[in-house]
C-alpha positions as CSV (number, residue, x, y, z in Angstrom):
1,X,-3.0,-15.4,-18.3
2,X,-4.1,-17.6,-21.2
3,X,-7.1,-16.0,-23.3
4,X,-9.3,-18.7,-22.5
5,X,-9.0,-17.9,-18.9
6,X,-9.2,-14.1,-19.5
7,X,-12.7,-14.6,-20.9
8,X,-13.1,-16.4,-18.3
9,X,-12.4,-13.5,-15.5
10,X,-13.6,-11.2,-17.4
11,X,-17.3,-12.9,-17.3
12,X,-16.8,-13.4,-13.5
13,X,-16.7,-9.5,-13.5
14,X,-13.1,-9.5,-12.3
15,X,-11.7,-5.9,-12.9
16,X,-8.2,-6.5,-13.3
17,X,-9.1,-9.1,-16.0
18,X,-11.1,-6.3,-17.9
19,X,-8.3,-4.1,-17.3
20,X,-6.2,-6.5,-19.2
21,X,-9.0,-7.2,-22.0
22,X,-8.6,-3.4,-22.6
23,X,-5.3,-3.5,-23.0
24,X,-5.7,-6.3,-25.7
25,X,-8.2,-4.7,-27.5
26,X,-6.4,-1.4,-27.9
27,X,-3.0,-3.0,-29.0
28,X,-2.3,-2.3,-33.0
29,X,-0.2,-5.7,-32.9
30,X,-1.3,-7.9,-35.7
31,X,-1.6,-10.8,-33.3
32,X,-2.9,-9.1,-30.4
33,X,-5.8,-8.0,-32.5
34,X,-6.7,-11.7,-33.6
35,X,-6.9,-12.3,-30.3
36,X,-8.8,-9.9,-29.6
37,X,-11.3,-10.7,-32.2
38,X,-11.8,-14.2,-30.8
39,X,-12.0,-12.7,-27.1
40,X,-14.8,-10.2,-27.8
41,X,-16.7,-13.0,-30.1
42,X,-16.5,-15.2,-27.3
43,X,-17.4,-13.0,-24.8
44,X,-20.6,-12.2,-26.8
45,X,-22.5,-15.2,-26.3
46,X,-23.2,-13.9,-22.6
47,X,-25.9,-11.6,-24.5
48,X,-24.7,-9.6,-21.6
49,X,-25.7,-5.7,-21.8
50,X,-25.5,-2.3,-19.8
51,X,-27.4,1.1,-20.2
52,X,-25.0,3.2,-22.2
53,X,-24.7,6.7,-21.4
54,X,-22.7,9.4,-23.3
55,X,-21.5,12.4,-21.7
56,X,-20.5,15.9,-23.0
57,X,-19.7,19.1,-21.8
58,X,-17.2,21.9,-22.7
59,X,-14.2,22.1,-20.2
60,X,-14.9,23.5,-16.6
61,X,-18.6,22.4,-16.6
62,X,-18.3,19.7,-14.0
63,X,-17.9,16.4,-15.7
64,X,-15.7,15.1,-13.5
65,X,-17.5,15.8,-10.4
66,X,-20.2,14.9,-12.2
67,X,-20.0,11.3,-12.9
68,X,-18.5,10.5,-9.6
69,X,-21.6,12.2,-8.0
70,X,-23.6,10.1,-10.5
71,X,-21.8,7.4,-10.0
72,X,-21.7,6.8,-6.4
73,X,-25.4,7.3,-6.3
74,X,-25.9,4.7,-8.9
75,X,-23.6,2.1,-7.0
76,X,-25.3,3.0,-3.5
77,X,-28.2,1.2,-5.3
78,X,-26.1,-1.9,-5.8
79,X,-25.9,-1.2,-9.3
80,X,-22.2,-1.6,-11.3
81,X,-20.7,1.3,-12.9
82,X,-18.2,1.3,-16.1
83,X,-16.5,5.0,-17.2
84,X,-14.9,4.8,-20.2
85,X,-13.3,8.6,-20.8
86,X,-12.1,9.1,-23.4
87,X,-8.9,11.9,-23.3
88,X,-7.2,14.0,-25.4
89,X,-3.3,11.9,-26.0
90,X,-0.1,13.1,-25.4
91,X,1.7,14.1,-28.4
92,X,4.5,12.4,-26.8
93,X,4.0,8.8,-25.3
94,X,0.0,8.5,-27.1
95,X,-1.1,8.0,-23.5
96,X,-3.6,9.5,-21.8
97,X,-2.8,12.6,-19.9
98,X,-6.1,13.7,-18.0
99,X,-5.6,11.0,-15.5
100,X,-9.3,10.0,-14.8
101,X,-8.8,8.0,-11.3
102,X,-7.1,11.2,-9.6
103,X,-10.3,13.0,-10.5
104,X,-12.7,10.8,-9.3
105,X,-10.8,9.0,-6.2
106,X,-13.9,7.9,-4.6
107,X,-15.4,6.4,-7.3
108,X,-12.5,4.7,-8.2
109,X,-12.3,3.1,-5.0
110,X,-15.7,1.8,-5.1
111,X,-15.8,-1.9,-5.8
112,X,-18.7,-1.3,-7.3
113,X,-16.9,1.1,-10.1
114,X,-14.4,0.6,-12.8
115,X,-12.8,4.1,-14.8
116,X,-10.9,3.5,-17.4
117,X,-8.7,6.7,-19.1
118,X,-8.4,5.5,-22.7
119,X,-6.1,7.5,-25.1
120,X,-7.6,8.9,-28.2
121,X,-4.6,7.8,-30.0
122,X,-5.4,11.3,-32.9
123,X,-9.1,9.9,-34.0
124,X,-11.6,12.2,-34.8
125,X,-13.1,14.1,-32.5
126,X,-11.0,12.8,-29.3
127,X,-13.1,9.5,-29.5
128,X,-10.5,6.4,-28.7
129,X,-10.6,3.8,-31.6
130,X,-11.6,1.0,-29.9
131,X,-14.0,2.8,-27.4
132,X,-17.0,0.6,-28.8
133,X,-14.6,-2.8,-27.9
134,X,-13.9,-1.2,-24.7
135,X,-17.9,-1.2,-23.7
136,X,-18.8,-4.8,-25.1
137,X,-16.1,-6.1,-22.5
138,X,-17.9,-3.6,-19.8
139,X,-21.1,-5.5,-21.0
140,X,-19.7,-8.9,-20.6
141,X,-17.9,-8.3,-17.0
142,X,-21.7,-7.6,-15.8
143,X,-21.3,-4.3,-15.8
144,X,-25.5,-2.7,-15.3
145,X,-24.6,1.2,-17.0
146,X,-21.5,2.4,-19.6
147,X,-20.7,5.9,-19.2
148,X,-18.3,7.2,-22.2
149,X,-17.5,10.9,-21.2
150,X,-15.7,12.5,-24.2
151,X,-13.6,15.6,-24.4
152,X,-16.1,17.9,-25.6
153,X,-14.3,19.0,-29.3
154,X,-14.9,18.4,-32.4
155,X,-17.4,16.0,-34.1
156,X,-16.7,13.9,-30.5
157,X,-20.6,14.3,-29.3
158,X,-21.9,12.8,-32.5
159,X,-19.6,9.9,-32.4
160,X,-20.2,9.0,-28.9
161,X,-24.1,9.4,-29.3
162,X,-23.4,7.2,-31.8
163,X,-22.1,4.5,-30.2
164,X,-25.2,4.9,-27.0
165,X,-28.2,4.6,-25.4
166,X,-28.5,7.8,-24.0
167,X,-26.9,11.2,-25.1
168,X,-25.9,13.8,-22.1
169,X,-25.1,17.0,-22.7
170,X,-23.5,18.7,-19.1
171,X,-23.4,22.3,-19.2
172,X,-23.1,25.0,-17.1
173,X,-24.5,28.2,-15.7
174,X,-24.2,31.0,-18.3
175,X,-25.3,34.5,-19.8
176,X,-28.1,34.5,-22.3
177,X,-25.5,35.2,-25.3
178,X,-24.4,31.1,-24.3
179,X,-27.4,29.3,-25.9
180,X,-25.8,31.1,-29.4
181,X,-22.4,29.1,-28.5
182,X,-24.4,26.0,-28.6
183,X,-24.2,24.4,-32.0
184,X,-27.7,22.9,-33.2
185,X,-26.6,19.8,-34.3
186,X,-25.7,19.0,-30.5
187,X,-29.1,19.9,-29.5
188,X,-30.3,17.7,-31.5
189,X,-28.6,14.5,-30.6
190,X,-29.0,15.6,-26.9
191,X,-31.6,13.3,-25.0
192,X,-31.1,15.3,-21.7
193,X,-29.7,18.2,-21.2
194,X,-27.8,18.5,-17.6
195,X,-27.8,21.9,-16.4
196,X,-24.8,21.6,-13.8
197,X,-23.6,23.8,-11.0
198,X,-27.4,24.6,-10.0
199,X,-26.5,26.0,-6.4
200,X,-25.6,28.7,-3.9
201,X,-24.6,31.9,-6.0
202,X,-25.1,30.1,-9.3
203,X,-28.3,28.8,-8.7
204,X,-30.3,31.9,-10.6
205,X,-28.0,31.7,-13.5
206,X,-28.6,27.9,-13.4
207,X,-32.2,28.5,-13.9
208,X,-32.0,30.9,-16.3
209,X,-30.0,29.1,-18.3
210,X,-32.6,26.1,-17.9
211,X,-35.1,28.1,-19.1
212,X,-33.7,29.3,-22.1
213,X,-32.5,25.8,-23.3
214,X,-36.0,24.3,-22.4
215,X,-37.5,26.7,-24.5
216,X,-34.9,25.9,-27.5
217,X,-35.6,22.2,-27.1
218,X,-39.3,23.3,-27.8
219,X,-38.1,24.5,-31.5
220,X,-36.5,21.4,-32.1
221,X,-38.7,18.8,-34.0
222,X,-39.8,15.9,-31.7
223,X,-38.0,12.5,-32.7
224,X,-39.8,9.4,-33.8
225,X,-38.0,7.2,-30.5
226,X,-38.9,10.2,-28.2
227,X,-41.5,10.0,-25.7
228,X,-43.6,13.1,-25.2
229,X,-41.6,15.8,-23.5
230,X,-37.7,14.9,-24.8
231,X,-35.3,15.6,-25.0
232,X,-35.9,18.2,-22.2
233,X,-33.4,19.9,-19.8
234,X,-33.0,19.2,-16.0
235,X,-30.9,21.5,-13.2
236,X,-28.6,19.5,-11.3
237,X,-25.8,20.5,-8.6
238,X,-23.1,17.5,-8.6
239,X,-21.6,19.0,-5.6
240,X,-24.5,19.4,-3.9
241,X,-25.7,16.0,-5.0
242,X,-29.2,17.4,-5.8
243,X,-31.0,16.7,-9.0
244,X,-29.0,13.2,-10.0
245,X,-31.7,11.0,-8.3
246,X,-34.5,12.7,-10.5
247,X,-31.9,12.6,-13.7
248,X,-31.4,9.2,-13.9
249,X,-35.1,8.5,-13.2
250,X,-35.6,10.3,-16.2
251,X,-32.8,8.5,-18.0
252,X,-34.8,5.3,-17.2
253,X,-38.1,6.2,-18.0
254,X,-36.6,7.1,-21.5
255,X,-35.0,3.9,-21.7
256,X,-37.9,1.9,-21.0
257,X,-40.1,3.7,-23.4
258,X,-37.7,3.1,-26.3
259,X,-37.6,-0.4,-25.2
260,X,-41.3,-1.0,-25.7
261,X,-41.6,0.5,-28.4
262,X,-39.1,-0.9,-30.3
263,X,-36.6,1.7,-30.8
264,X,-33.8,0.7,-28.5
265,X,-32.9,-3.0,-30.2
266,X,-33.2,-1.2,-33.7
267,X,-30.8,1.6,-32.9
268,X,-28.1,-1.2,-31.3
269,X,-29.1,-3.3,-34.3
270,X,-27.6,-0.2,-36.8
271,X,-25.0,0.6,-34.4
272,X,-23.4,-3.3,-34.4
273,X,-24.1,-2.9,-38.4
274,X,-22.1,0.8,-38.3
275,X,-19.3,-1.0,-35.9
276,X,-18.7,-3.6,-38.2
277,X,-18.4,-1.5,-41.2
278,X,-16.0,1.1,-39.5
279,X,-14.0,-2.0,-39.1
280,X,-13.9,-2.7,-42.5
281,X,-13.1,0.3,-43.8
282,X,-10.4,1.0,-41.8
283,X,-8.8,-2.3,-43.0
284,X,-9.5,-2.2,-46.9
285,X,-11.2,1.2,-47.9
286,X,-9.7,1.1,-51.2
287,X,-10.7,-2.3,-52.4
288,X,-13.9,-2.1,-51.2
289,X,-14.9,0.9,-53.2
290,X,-13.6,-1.4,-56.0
291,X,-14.0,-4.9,-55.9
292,X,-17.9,-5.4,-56.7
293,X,-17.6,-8.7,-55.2
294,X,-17.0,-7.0,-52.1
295,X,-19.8,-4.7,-51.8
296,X,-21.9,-7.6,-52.0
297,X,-20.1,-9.3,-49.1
298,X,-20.3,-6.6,-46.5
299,X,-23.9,-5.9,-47.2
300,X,-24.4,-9.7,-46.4
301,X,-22.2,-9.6,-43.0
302,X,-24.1,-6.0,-42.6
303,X,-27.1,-8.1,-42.4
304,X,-25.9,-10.6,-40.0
305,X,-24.7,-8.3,-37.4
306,X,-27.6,-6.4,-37.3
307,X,-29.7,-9.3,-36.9
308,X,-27.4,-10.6,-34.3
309,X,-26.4,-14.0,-35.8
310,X,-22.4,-12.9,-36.0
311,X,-20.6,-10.1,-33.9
312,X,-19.0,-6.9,-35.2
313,X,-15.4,-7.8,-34.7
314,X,-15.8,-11.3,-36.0
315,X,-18.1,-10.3,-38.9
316,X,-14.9,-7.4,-39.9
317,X,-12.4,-10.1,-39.6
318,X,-14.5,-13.2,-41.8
319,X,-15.0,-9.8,-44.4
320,X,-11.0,-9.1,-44.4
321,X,-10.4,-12.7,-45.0
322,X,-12.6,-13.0,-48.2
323,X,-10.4,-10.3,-49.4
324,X,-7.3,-11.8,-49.0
């Protein structure tokens, strides 16, 4: 398929065409990634976007079951769903080993639904590389919500909240002593806070744990793009399919909020200008802490990406080209 063409299926939401846009996007081929550049700089005049949604948890907590529940509910609404999860890579091949699809078969199924099991190729944190590509071709297939699920290590949390709309943080039933565990800096990036698992046997242990992470999040000092009462902590059961109705509501009403009030195009404004400098500096670090000339240059493209007149990728490449 000729790039042209692939933009082409791609913005007729055809999933086998974003499949293969992926692909591109992810290659370290010289020439594969100039194409790339002029595939997601085309693709960004659809002004397409989704609701991006991070997701965390530590291992065992449910994410799996999780976002399928979440996701099926969403695409019973007629609503399209992108999962971007990001695994930990074989040491190996550098592919992903987690395999995403077997663990959510239904959802994969859906029409509705697209996963995608992206390798972290041995970034920080277990976040893949080209993860914030990965989304902007979600965006442009017509894709309504992003989820990024991460592997739950490291700095991974901060990078994905980063790169989102929303920050989730899934956890599950525990002892008192597990709020310690917890670092602070997690809390607060957290927007909601997902306590999982919340029935039969578990369901006292759910609530216990709910209360003593609601009263935590009443510690924290309340953020200039948070409504009253957020972040705040929810008990859901993804088996049991109870709580994700009243989740996402709150997701939305969150959205909206920062939406009027201004909060949500600023914080994608800095996140295009931080994607576009994390391009740069992974091309020419070294010169550009010392070529003065080029300091100057990216704070000029830094401008124009924020304020929307160029994209990231094609502001990163116009900045490598001035440098020779």
């Amino acid at each position: 398929m000729h790039r042209p063409d692939l933009a082409d299926a791609v913005l007729a939401g055809d999933r086998r065409a974003l499949a293969r846009a992926i692909t591109l996007v992810e290659s370290g081929r010289a020439d594969h990634r100039a194409e790339a550049v002029t595939l997601l700089e085309r693709l960004a005049k659809s002004g397409r976007q989704a609701l991006r949604i991070g997701l965390s948890g530590t291992p065992g907590v449910g994410k799996s079951t999780f976002i399928e529940a979440f996701g099926l509910m969403l695409t019973g609404q007629g609503l399209r769903v992108a999962v971007l999860a990001v695994d930990p890579s074989s040491a190996r091949s550098g592919g992903s080993i987690l395999g995403d699809k077997t663990r959510m078969e239904r959802l994969s199924r859906d029409p509705l639904a697209f996963i995608r099991p992206s390798p972290s190729q041995a970034q920080l944190g277990g976040v893949a590389r080209r993860t914030r590509e990965a989304v902007a071709l979600c965006e442009a297939a017509g894709f309504d919500v992003v989820l990024i699920e991460t592997v739950g290590v490291g700095q991974s949390e901060t990078l994905v909240a980063e790169m989102t709309d929303l920050f989730v943080l899934l956890l599950a039933p525990a002892g008192g002593d597990e709020l310690q565990g917890v670092k602070r800096g997690i809390m607060e990036i957290a927007d909601l806070i997902l306590v999982n698992k919340a029935d039969g046997d578990l369901r006292p242990a759910a609530l216990r744990t709910l209360s003593d992470y609601s009263g935590a999040l009443r510690l924290l000092r309340r953020r200039k793009q948070d409504p009253e009462g957020f972040p705040k902590a929810l008990p859901v059961s993804a088996l049991q399919t109870e709580g994700l109705a009243t989740a996402w509501d709150e997701m939305r009403a969150l959205a909206a909020w920062r939406r009027e009030q201004g909060h949500f195009a600023a914080r994608r404004a800095e996140q295009a200008r931080a994607w576009f400098e994390a391009e740069v500096r992974a091309g020419l670090l070294a010169r550009l802490t010392e070529d003065p000339a080029a300091r100057v240059a990216l704070a000029e493209l830094g401008d124009a990406v924020a304020m929307g007149r160029a994209t990231p990728a094609a502001a990163a490449a116009e900045m490598l080209s001035k440098l020779g």
